[in-house]
ZAMI-395989 format. One record per residue (C-alpha): chain; residue number from 1; x, y, z. Coordinates in steps of 0.02 Angstrom, whole numbers. Example, Ala and Ser with C-alpha at 12.3 -4.5 7.8 and 13.67 -1.06 7.14 Angstrom:
(A, 1, (615, -225, 390))
(A, 2, (684, -53, 357))
end
This chain:
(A, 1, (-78, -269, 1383))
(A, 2, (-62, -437, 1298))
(A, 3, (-29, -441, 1103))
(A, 4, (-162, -505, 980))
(A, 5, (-147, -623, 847))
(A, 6, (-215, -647, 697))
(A, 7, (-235, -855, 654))
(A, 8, (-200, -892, 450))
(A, 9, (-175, -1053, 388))
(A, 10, (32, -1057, 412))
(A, 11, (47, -983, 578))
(A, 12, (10, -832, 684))
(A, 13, (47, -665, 658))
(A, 14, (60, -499, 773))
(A, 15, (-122, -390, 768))
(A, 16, (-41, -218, 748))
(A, 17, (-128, -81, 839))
(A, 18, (-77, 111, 871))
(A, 19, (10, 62, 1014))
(A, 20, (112, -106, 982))
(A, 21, (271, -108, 925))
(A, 22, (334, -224, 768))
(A, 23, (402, -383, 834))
(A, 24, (567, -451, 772))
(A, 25, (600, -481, 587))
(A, 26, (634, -687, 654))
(A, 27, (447, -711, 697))
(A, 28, (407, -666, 511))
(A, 29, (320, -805, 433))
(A, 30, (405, -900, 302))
(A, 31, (240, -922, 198))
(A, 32, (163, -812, 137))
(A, 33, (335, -756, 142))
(A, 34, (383, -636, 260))
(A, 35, (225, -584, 328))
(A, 36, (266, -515, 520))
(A, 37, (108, -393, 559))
(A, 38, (-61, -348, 505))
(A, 39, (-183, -183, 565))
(A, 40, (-116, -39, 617))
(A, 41, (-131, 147, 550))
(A, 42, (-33, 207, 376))
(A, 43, (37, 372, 460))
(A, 44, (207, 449, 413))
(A, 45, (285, 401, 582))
(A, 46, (229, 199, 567))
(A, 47, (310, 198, 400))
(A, 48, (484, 277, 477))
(A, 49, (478, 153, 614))
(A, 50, (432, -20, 466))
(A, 51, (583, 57, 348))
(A, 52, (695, 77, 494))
(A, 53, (670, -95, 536))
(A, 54, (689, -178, 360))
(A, 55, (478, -207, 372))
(A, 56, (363, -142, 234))
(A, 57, (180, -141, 205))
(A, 58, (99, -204, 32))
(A, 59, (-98, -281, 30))
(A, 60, (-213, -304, -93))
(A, 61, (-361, -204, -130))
(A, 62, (-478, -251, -5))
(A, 63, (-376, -327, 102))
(A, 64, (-319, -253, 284))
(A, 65, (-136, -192, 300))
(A, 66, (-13, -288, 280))
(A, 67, (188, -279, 355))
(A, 68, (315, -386, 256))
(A, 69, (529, -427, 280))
(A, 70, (524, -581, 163))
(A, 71, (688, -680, 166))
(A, 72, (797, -660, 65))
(A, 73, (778, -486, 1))
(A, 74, (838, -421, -159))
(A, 75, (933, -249, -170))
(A, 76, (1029, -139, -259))
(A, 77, (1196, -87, -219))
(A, 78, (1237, 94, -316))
(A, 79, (1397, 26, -384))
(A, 80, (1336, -130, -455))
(A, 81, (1207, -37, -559))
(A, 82, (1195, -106, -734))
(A, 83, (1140, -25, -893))
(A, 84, (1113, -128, -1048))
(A, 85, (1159, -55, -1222))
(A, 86, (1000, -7, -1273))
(A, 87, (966, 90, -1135))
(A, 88, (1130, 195, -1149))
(A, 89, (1070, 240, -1295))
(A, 90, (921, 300, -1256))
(A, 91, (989, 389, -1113))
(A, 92, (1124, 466, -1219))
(A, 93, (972, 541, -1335))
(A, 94, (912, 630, -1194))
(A, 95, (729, 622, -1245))
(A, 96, (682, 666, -1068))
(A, 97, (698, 788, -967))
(A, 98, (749, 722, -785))
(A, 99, (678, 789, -619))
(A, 100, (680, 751, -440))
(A, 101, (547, 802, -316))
(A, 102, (450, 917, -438))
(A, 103, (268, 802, -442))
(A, 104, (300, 667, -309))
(A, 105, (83, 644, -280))
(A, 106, (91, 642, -467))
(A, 107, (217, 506, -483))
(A, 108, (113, 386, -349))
(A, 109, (-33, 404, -420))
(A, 110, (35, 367, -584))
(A, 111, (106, 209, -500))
(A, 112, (-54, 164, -403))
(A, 113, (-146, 179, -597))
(A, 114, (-33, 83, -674))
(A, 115, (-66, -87, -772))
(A, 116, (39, -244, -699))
(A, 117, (40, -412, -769))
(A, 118, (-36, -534, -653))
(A, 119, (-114, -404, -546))
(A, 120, (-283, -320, -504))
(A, 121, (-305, -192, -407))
(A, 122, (-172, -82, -333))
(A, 123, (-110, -76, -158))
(A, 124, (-72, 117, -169))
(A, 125, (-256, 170, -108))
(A, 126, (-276, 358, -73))
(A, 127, (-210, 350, 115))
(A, 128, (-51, 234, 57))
(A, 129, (-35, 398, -66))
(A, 130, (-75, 516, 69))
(A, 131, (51, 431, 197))
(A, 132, (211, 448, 87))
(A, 133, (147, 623, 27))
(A, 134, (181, 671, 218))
(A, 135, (376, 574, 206))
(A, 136, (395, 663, 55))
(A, 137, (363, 836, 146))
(A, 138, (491, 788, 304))
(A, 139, (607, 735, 167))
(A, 140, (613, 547, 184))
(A, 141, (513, 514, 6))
(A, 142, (582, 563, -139))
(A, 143, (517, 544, -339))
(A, 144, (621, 533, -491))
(A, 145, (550, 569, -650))
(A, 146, (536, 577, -829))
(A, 147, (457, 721, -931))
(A, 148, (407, 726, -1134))
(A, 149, (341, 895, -1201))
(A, 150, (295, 972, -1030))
(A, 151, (201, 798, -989))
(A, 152, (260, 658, -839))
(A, 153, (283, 502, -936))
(A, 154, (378, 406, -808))
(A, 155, (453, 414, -642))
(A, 156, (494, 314, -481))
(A, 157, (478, 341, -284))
(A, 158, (540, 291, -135))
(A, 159, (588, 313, 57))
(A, 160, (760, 384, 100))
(A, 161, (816, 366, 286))
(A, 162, (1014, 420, 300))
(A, 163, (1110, 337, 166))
(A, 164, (991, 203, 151))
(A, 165, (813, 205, -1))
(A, 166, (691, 103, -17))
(A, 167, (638, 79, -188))
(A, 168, (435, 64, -189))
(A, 169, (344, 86, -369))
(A, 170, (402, 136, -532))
(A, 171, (261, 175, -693))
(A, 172, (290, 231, -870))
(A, 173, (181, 284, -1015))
(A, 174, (331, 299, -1145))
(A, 175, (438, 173, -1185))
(A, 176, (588, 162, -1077))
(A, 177, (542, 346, -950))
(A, 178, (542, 236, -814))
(A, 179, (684, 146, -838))
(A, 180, (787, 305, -888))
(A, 181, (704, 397, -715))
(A, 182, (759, 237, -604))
(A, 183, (961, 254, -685))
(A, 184, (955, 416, -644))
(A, 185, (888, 397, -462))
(A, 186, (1033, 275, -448))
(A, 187, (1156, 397, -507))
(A, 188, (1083, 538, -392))
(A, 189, (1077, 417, -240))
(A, 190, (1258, 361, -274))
(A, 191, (1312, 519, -282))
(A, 192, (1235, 583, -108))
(A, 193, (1318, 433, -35))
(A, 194, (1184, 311, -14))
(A, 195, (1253, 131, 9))
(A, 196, (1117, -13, -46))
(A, 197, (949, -13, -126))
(A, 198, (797, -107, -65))
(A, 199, (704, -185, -205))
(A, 200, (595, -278, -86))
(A, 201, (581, -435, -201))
(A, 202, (649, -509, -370))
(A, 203, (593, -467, -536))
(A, 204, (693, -496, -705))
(A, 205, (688, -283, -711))
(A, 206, (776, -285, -564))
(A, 207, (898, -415, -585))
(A, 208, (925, -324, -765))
(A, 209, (993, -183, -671))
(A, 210, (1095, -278, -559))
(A, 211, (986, -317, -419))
(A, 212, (1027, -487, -322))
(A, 213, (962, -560, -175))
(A, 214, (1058, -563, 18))
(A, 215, (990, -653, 187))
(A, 216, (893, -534, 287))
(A, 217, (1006, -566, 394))
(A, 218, (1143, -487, 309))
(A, 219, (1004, -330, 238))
(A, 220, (968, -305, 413))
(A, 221, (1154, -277, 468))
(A, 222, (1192, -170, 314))
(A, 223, (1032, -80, 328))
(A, 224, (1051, -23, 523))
(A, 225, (1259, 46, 469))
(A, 226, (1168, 138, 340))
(A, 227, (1029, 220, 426))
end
């Protein structure tokens, strides 16, 4: 059976269906960046195979789905983890309580209501939700998570395969619960071992914790040790 192709305005890229594999991250389009597939079905195993490969998906609302490896890629490593002052402190108050795994749907659909600057819409639909619900239950999703008062205020989720996570979404309706949940994933994560963080792409939060940018070159070599 031949591939299909979808035709936008910068090159071509691979029409995923059930039964195509993801090409190699090299035939990922440089603009938009790192665009390498579009179709396919959201199902627990397609999202195993994407991570495993350094791909992720991420549309718009509306839009079909979409399977990214942009170049570079920013990350994480555990060690390199910075905290500012202000955020020791308010870790050192503990004014949360801190969780893991106790309202993972909860923490997603937080995410997917959340309000992002320069954003509308949310690319965590119901079936996105429904999809990592499923990795969460074979153990490759977890949630970290902030609680005030017997109420979730904040929390973070992501895709664990081996010693490897993939950050995804992060939401907070207190001041700080999300950033306080995220140090404390890192802390968790570091402690089971887990070598580098994908952060997918750069944002000022990110670099504020001590997130930097490598080749995907260099993620992908890192990323297959780790898995």
């Amino acid at each position: 059976m031949t591939d299909q192709y979808y035709k936008i305005d910068t090159g071509y890229v691979l029409a995923l269906t059930d039964n195509t594999d993801f090409p190699p991250l090299t035939q990922a389009l440089k603009e938009p960046d790192g665009l390498i597939a579009i179709g396919g079905e959201l199902t627990a195993q397609r999202l195993l195979d994407a991570y495993q490969r350094g791909i992720f998906p991420w549309f718009g609302e509306g839009d079909p789905l979409m399977w990214w490896s942009p170049d570079p890629r920013m990350v994480l490593f555990p060690d390199e983890l910075k905290v500012s002052k202000s955020l020791k402190k308010t870790c050192n108050k503990h004014l949360f309580s801190l969780k893991l795994n106790t309202a993972f749907r909860d923490v997603m659909t937080a995410c997917s209501q959340a309000n992002r600057p320069n954003q509308v819409g949310t690319w965590i639909d119901q079936n996105m939700i429904d999809a990592y619900c499923q990795l969460h239950t074979l153990g490759h999703a977890i949630s970290s998570e902030s609680w005030l008062d017997g109420q979730l205020v904040g929390g973070c989720y992501g895709v664990i395969i081996g010693k490897m996570f993939y950050g995804e979404s992060m939401f907070h309706t207190v001041t700080d619960a999300s950033k306080v949940a995220f140090v404390a994933l890192v802390n968790h994560l570091k402690s089971q071992g887990v070598g580098m963080i994908d952060c997918q792409m750069k944002t000022p939060l990110l670099e504020s914790f001590g997130g930097r940018e490598i080749s995907r070159e260099e993620f992908e070599q890192k990323m297959t040790k780790l898995i």
